[in-house]
C-alpha positions as CSV (number, residue, x, y, z in Angstrom):
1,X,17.1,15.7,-17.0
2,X,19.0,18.8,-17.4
3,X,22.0,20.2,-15.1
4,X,21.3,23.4,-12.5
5,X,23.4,25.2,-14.8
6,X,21.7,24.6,-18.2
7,X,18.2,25.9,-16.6
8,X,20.2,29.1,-15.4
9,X,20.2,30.6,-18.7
10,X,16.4,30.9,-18.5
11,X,16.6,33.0,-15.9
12,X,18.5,35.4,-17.9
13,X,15.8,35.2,-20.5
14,X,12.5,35.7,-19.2
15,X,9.9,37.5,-20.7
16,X,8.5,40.3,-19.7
17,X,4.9,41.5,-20.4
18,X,4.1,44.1,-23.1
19,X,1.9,46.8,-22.1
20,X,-1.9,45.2,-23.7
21,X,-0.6,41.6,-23.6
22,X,-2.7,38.8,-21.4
23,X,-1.9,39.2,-17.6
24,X,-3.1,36.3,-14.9
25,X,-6.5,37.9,-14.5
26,X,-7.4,37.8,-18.2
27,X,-6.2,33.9,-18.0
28,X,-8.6,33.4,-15.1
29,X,-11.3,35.2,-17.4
30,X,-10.3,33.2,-20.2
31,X,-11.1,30.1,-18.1
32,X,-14.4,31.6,-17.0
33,X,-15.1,32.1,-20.5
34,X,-14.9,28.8,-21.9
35,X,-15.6,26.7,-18.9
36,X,-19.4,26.0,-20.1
37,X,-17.4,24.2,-22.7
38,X,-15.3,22.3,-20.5
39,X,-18.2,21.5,-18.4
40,X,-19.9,19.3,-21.0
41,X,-16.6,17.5,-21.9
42,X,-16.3,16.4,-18.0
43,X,-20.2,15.3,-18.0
44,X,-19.7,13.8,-21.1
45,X,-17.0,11.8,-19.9
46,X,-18.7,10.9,-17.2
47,X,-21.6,9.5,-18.7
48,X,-18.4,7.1,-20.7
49,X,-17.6,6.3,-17.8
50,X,-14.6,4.0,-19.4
51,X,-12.0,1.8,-17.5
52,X,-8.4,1.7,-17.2
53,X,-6.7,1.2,-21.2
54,X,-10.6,1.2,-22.5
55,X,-11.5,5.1,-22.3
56,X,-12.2,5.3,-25.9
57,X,-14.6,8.5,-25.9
58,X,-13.0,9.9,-23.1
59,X,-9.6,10.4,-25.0
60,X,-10.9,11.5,-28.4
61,X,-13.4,14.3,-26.5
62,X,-10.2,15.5,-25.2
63,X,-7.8,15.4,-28.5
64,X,-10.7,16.4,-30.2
65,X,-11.3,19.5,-27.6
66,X,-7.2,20.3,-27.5
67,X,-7.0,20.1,-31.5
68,X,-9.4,22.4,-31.9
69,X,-8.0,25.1,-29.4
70,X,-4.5,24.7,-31.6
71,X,-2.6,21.9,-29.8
72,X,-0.2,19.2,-31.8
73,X,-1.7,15.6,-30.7
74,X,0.6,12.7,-30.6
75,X,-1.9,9.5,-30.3
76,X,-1.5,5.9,-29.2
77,X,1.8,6.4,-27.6
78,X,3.8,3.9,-25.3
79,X,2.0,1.1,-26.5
80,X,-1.5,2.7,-25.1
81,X,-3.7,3.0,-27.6
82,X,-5.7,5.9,-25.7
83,X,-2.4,8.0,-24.6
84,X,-1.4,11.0,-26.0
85,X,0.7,14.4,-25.7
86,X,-1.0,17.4,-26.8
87,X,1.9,20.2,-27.6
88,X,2.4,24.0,-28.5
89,X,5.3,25.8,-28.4
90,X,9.1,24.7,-28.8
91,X,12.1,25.1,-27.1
92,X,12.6,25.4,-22.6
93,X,11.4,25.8,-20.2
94,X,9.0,22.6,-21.0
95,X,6.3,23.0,-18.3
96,X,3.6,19.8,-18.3
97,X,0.0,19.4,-17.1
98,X,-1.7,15.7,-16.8
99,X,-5.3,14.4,-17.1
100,X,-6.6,11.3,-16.4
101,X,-9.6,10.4,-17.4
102,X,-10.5,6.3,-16.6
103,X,-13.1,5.1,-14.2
104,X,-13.4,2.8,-11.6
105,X,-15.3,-0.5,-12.1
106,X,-18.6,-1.1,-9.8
107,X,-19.6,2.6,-9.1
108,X,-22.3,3.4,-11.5
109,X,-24.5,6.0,-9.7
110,X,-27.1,8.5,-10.8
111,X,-25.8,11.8,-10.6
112,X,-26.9,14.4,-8.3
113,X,-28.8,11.6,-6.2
114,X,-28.4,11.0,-2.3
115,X,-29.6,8.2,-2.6
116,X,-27.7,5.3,-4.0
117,X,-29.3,3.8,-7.3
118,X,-27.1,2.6,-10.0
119,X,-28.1,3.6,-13.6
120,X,-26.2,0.6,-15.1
121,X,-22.7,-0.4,-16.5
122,X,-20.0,-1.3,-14.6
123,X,-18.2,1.4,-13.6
124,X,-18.6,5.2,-12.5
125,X,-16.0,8.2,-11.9
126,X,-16.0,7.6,-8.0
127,X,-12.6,9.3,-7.8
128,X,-13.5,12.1,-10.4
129,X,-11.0,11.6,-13.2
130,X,-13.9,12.9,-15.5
131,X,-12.6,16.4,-13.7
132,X,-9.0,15.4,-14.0
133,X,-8.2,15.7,-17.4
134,X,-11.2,18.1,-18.1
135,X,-9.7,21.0,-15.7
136,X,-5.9,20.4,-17.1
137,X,-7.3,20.9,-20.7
138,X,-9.5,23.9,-19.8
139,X,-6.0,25.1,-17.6
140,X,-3.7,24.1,-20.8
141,X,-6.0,26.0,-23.2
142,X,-6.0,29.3,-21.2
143,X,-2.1,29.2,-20.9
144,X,-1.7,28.6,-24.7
145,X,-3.6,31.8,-25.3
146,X,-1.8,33.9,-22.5
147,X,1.5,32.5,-24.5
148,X,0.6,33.6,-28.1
149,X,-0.6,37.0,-26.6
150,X,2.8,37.9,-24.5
151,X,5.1,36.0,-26.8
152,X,6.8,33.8,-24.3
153,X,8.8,31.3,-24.9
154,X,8.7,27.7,-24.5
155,X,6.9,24.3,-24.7
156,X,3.4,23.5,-23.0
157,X,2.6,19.9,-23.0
158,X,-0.9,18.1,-21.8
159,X,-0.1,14.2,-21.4
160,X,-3.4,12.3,-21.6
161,X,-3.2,9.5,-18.8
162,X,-4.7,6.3,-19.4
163,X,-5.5,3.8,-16.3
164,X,-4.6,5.8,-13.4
165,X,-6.5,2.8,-11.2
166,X,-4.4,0.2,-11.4
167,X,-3.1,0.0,-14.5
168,X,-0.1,2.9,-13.8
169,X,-0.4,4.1,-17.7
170,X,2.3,6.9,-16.6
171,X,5.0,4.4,-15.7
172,X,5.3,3.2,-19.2
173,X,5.6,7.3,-20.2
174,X,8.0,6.9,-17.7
175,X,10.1,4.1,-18.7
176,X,9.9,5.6,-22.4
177,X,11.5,8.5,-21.2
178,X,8.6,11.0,-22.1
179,X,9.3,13.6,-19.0
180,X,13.3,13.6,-19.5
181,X,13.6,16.7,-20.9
182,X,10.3,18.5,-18.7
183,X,11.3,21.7,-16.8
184,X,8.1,21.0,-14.2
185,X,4.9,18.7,-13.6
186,X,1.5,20.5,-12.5
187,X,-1.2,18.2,-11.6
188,X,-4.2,17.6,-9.6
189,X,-6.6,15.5,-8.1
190,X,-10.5,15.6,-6.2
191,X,-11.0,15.6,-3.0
192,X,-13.5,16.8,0.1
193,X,-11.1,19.9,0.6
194,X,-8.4,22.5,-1.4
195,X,-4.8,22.0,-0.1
196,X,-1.8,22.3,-2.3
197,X,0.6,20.7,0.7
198,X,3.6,19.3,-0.9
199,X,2.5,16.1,0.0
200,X,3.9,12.2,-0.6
201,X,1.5,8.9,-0.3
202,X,1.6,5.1,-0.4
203,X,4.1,3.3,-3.2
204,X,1.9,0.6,-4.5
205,X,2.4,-2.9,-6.1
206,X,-0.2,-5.0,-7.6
207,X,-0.3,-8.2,-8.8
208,X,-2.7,-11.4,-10.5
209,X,-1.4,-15.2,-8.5
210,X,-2.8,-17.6,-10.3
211,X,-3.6,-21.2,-9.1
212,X,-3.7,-24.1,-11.4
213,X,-5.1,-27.5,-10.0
214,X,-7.7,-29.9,-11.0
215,X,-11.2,-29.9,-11.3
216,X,-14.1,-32.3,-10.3
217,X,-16.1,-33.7,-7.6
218,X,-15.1,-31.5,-4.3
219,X,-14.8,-34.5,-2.1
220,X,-13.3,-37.0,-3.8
221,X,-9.2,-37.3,-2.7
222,X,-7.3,-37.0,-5.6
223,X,-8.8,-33.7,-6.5
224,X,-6.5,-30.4,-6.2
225,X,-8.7,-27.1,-6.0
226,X,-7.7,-24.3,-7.1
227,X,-9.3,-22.5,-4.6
228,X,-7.9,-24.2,-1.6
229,X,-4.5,-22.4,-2.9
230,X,-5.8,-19.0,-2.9
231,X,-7.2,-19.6,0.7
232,X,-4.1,-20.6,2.1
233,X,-2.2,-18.5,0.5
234,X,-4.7,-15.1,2.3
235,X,-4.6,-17.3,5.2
236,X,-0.6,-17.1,5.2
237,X,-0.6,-13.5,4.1
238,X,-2.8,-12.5,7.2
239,X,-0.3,-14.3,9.9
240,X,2.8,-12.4,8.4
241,X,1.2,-9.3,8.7
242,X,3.1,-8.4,12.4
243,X,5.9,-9.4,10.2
244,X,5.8,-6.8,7.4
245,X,7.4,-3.3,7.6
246,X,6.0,-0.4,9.6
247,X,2.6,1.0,8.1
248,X,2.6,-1.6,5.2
249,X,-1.1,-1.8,3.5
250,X,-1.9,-5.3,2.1
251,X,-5.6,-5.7,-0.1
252,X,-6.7,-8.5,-2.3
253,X,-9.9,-9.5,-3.6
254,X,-10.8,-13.3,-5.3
255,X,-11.5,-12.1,-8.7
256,X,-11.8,-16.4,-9.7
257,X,-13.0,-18.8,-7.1
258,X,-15.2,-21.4,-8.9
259,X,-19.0,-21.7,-10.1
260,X,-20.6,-24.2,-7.9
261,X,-19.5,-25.3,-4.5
262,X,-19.8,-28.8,-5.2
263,X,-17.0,-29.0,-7.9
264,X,-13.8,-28.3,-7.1
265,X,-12.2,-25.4,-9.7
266,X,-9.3,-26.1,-11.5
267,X,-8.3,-22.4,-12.1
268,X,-8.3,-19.9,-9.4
269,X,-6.7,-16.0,-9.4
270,X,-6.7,-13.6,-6.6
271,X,-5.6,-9.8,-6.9
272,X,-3.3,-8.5,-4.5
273,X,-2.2,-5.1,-3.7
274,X,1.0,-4.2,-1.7
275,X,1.3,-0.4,-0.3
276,X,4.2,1.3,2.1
277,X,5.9,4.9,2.1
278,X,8.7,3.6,1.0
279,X,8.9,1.4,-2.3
280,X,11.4,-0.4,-1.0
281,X,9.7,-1.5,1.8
282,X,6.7,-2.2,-0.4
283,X,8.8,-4.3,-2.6
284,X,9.9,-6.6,0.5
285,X,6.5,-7.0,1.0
286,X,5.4,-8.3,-2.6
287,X,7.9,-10.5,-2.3
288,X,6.4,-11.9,0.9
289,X,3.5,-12.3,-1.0
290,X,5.5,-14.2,-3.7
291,X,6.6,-16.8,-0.9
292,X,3.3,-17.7,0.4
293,X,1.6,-18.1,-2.8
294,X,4.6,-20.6,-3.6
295,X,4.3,-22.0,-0.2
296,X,0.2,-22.1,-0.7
297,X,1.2,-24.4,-3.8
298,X,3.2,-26.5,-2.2
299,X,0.5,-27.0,0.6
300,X,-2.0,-27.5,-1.8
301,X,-0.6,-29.6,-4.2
302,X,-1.8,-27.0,-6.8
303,X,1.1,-25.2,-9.3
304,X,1.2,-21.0,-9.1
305,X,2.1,-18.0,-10.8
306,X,2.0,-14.2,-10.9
307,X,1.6,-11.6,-13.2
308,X,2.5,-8.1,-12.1
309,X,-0.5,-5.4,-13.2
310,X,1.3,-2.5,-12.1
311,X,4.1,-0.5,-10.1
312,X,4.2,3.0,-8.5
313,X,6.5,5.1,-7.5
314,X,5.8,7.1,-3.7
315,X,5.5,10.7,-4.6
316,X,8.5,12.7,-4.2
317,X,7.5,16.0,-2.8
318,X,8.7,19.5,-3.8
319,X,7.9,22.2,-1.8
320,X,9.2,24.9,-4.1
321,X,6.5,23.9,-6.5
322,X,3.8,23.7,-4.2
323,X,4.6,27.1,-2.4
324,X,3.2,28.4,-6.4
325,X,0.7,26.6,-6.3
326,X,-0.8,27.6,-3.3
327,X,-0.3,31.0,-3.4
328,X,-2.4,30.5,-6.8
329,X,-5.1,29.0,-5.0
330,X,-5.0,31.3,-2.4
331,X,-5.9,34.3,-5.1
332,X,-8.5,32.2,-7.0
333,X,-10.0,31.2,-3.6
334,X,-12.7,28.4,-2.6
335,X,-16.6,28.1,-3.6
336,X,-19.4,28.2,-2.0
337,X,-22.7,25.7,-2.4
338,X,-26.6,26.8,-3.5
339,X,-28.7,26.1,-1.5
340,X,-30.0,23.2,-3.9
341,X,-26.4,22.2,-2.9
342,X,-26.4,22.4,0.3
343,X,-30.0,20.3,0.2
344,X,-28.3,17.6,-1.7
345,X,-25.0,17.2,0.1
346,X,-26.8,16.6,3.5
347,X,-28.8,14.3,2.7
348,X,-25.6,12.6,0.9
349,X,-24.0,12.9,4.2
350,X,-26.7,10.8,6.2
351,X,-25.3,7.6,4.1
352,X,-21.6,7.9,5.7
353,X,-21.1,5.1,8.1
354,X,-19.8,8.0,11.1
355,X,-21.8,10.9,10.8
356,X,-20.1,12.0,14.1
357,X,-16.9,13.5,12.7
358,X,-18.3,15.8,9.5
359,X,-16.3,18.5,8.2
360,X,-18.6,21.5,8.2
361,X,-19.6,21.8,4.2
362,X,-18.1,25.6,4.3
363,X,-14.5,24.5,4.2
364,X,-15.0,24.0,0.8
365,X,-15.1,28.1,0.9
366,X,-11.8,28.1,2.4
367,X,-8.0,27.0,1.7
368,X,-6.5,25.2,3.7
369,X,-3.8,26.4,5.9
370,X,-0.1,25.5,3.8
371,X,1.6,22.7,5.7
372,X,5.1,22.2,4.1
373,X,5.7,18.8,5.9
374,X,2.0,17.2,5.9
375,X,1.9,13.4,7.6
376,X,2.2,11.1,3.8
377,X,-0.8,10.3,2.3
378,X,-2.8,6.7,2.3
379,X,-3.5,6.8,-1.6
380,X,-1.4,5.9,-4.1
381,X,-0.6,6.9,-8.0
382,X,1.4,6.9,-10.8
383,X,2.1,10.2,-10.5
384,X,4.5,8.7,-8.0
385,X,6.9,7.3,-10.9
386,X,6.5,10.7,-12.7
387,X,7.5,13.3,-9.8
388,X,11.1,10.9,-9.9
389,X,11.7,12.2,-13.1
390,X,10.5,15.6,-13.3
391,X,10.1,18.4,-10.3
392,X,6.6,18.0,-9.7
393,X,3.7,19.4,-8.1
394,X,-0.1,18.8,-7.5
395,X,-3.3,20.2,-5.6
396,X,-6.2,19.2,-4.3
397,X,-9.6,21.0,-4.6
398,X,-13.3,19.6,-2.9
399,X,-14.8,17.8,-6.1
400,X,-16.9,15.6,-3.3
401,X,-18.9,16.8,-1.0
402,X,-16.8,17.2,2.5
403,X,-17.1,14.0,4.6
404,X,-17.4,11.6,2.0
405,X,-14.3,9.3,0.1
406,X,-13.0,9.0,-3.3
407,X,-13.7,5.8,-4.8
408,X,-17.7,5.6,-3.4
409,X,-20.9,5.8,-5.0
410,X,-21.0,8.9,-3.0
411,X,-18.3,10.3,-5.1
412,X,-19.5,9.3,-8.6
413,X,-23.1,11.1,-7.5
414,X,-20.9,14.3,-6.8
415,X,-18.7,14.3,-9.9
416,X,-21.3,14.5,-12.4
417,X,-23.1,17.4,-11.1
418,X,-22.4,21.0,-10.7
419,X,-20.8,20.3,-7.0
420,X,-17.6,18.3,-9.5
421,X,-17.3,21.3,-11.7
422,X,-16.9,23.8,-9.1
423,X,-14.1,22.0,-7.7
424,X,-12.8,21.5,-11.7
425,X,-12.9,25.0,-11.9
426,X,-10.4,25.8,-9.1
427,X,-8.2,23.4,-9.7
428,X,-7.9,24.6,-13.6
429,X,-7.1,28.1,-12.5
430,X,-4.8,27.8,-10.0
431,X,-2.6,25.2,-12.6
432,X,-2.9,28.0,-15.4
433,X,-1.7,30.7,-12.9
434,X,0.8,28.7,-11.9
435,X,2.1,27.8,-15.2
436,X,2.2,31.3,-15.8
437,X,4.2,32.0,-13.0
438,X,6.9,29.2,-13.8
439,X,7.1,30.3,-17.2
440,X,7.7,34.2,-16.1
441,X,9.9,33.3,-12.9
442,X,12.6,31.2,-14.0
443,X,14.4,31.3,-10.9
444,X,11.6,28.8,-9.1
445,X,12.3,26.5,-11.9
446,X,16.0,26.5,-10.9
447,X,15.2,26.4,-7.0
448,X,12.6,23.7,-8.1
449,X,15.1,21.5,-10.1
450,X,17.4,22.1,-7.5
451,X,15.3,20.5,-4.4
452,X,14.2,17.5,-6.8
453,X,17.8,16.8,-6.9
454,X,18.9,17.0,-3.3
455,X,15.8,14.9,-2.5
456,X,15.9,12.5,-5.3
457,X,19.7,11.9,-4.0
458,X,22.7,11.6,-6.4
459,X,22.8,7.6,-7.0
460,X,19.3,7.7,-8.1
461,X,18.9,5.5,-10.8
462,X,15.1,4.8,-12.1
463,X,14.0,1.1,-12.3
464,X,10.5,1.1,-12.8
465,X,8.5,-1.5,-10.5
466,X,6.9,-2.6,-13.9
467,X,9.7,-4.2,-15.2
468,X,10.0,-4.4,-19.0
469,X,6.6,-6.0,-19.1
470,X,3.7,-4.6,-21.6
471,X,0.7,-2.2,-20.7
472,X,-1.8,-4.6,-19.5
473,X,-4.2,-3.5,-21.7
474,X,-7.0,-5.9,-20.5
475,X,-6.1,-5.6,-17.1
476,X,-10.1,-4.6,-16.3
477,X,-11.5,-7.7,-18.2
């Protein structure tokens, strides 16, 4: 990453704009112009519907789309066969914008239905990445164009981000050193409400234990199940919880536990996840979880191991960035529901477990108020491991209908109807505006690179939770 004093000559070296050239309101009427466009690539992808390392479609629709509006496509970096950096432009200041575009396994749902019925497949976009990486395309696109019309200067750069859930496809862009020489990060992500807060969340730690025994009749003594290690282990995990660090988030599912109850598996895995608001915390608690599986052996008579899925990073907030942001969102302002809209997102509401405490469905008409030290966030991402190496910032727009959670069927009903791509929308013009504005005003870029360091502290070395490990390409098999 570059020094204070190399960005200042940018500052010295702005553009200006010509009398006739694209202003911010043409590239909000550039997005309205092509956004029936970018509406069928997010539907399309939705109806892929692709997991983590797996989005096949999902990333060619998007090269394909960024090709053809005059991009440079890199392909299959990292060692992720459906990554890529789309590029125009040379030379600083580098500003980036990121799309995701995997699903989430389990949340098939018919779109634009209250009512839950699966349509088959696996998986659905119940955290609306389908919007992700369509709205920071159509947002990329828009900014290109307002570039070759006022002749500014500089690199734009889309990275296409595999396996957001899980599978922390950033971290190995990361680790590769793909963001050393970025200027700033825009991103964004759905929710049930537009902020643009300069928000941190939950560092996150995943990881496979895997419990070797042997097999056969469930009674008989010198049998060692599998799955006897795995309970013990969650059994262990649950008494040390008063023991773990302040606001520490522990998850695990079985995802092998045996076929019949009557023999006694050989092989058993659980998934675990570790979260906290500091990674350093959340590492003390992996390790915890490292102990007991090895004590869960021990007790079991069974053998163990791990494999670590994936690492993230707790975003590291810059309110510089956001401040842009915001003030972007604020001009575009929120969206309002049909009535066929309204009709469908009450009735969605009538599934969520407390109906008691619903957000009226008009705050998705408003902004919400800017908070420059919000309470951290419960989610987690690999955005995390990105806003260490870049200044970074990211919004929030009401993809879902108010009241309802990412990651539900409720979600993936939302996302692929016309509720999803008004939310898309606002999120892709307040990014292109506000790439416009760090492009023009080089000065934020300084102040921005500035707070990044002073928060990122000077002894900060990067050591990604990963490891050296591979992507884990078949992490969702």
């Amino acid at each position: 990453m570059k020094s204070i004093r190399t960005l200042w000559p940018l500052a010295l070296t702005a553009c200006t704009l010509a009398h006739g050239q694209m202003t911010k309101p043409d590239v909000v009427a550039r997005i309205e112009q092509s956004k029936e466009t970018y509406n069928r690539i997010a539907l399309d992808i939705w109806g892929y519907a692709e997991v983590g390392y797996q989005e096949v479609k999902s990333t060619k629709r998007l090269q394909d789309q960024l090709r053809a509006e005059g991009f440079e496509v890199r392909a299959g970096i990292v060692g992720e066969p459906t990554a890529f950096i789309a590029s125009y432009g040379s030379g600083h200041p580098i500003i980036a914008m990121m799309g995701e575009f995997d699903a989430l396994p389990g949340l098939s749902q018919e779109a634009g239905n209250p009512e839950h019925k699966s349509i088959g497949g696996r998986a659905g976009h119940g955290c609306g990445h389908n919007t992700i990486g369509t709205a920071s395309a159509m947002a990329a696109a828009a900014v290109k164009a307002w570039m070759e019309s006022t002749g500014q200067k500089g690199t734009l750069r889309y990275y296409g981000c595999p396996a957001e859930e899980g599978g922390s496809g950033k971290v190995y862009m990361v680790r590769a050193g793909l963001f050393n020489d970025v200027d700033a990060v825009l991103h964004w992500h759905p929710g049930d409400h537009n902020d643009a807060d300069p928000q941190s969340n939950l560092a996150n730690m995943s990881a496979k234990f895997r419990f070797n025994g042997t097999s056969g009749v469930a009674s008989t003594p010198s049998v060692r199940s599998a799955l006897k290690g795995i309970q013990v282990m969650d059994l262990a995990v649950n008494i040390m919880k008063d023991q773990m660090p302040y606001e520490t988030v522990v998850q695990a599912v079985v995802t092998h536990g045996g076929e019949a109850p009557n023999v006694a598996p050989g092989f058993a895995e659980s998934f675990y996840y570790s979260r906290n608001h500091d990674r350093r915390s959340m590492l003390k608690v992996f390790n915890m979880l490292a102990d007991a599986s090895k004590g869960a052996a021990i007790a079991t008579g069974t053998k163990t191991n791990y494999e670590i899925i994936h690492g993230n990073f707790e975003l590291l907030p810059n309110d510089t960035m956001a401040r842009v942001l915001y003030a972007n969102m604020v001009s575009v302002g929120g969206f309002s529901y049909t009535p066929e809209e309204k009709a469908f997102a009450e009735k969605l509401r009538e599934t969520v477990l407390d109906t008691s405490r619903l957000p009226p469905l008009s705050i998705t008409e408003k902004i919400k108020p800017y908070n420059p030290d919000p309470a951290p966030g419960t989610f987690s991402t690999d955005m995390g491991d990105v806003s260490w190496a870049a200044p970074t910032a990211g919004c929030n727009t009401a993809v879902i209908v108010p009241g309802t959670t990412v990651h539900s069927w409720q979600a993936t009903a939302a996302t692929g109807m016309s509720i999803g791509l008004k939310g898309m929308l606002l999120a892709s013009k307040t990014l292109a505006l506000s790439a416009v504005d760090l492009y023009t005003h080089p000065d934020i870029l300084v102040k921005a690179h500035a707070e990044f360091e002073d928060r990122r502290g000077p002894d900060f070395k990067y050591r990604p939770l990963i490891g050296d490990r591979s992507p884990p390409l078949d992490y969702r098999n």
